[in-house]
N, C-alpha and C positions, 0 to 999 in steps of 0.2 A: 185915418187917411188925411194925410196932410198934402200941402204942393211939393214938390220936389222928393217925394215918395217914387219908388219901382214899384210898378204894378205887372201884372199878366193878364190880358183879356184877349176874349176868343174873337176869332177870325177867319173866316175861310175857313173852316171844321181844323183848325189848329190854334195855339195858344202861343202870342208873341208878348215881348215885354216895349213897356215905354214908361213915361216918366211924368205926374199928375201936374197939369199944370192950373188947371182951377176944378176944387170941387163946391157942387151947388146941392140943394137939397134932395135930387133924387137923382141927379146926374153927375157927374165925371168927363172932365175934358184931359185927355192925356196925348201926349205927345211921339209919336213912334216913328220910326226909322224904317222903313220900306226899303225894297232896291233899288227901284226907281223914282221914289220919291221920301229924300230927305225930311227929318221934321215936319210929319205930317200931324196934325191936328185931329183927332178922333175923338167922338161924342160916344159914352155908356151907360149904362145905370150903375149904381154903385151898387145893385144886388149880383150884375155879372162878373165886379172887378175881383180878382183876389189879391 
């Protein structure tokens, strides 16, 4: 998993996609498209991302 990688992490008992914008040793910072919030910033483990 690199930056600029698509990912899908869960949410809301649903599965969205976004796009990694830093990953760190146990975490994942990726970046996702809401509806009413444009490029939002979300924090994961990198054991939930796929």
């Amino acid at each position: 998993m690199t930056k600029g990688d698509k990912v899908t992490f869960p949410f809301a008992k649903k599965t969205m996609e976004g796009i990694v914008e830093q990953v760190n040793q146990k975490t994942v910072y990726i970046k996702a498209d809401f509806p009413k919030d444009k490029g939002k910033l979300i924090r994961r483990k990198i054991k939930d991302v796929k």
